[in-house]
C-alpha positions in Angstrom: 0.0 0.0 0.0 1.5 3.5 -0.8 0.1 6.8 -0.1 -0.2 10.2 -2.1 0.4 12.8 0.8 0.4 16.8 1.3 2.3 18.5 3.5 1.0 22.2 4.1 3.6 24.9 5.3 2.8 28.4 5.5 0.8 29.2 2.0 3.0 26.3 0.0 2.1 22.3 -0.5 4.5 19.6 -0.8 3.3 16.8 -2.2 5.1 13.2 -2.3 4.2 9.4 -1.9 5.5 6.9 0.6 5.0 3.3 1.5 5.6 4.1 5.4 3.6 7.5 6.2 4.5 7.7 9.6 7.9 7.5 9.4 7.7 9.5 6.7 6.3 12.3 8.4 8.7 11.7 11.4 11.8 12.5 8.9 10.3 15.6 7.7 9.5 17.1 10.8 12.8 15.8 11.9 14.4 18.1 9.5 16.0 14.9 8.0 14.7 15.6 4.0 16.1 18.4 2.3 13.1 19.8 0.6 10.9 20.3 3.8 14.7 21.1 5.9 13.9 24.7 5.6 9.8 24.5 6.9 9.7 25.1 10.7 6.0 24.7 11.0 4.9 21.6 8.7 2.1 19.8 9.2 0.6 16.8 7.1 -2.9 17.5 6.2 -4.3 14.9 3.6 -3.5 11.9 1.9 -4.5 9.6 -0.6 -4.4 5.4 -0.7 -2.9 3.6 -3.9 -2.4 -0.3 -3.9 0.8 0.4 -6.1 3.7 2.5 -6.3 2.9 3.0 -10.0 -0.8 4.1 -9.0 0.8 6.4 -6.1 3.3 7.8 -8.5 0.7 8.8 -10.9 -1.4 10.3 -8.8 1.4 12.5 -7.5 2.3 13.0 -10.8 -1.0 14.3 -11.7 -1.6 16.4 -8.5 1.9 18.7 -9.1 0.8 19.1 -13.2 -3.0 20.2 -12.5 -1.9 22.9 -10.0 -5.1 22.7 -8.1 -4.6 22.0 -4.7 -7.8 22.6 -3.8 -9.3 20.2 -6.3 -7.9 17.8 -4.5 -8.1 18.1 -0.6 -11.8 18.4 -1.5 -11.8 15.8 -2.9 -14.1 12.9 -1.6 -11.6 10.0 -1.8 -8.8 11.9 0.1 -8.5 11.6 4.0 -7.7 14.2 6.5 -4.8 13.4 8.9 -5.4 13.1 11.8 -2.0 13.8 13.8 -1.2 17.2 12.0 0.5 18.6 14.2 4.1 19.7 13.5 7.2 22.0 15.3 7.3 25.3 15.3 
């Protein structure tokens, strides 16, 4: 099982996939992925479930290309995190 996240910091999204999204989040609010090193306040707000990494990746894929965010954390199929909170 993978899973198409978003990280929200300040006015900006990050968007990525994992097969682990707890630890995941742990090593970006550990400072420990370059991208997100720089985001004090970081907070996972939504994600997405895919069977495969192929089906994550496209999804991710498609998400960054369309542009809007919004679109898709109103989406009905994705799910609002639950432990969102974040350092900072």
């Amino acid at each position: 099982m993978y899973y198409v996240y978003i990280l929200k910091w300040d006015i900006k999204y990050y968007i990525w996939y994992t097969n682990d999204l707890e630890k995941r989040f742990a090593e970006h609010i550990g400072w420990l992925t370059p991208t997100t090193k720089k985001m004090w306040t970081l907070y996972i707000i939504w994600y997405f479930i895919k069977k495969t990494k192929t089906e994550a990746i496209k999804l991710e894929r498609m998400i960054k290309k369309n542009g809007h965010i919004d679109h898709w954390i109103n989406h009905e199929t994705f799910v609002q995190y639950g432990g969102c909170s974040s350092v900072g």
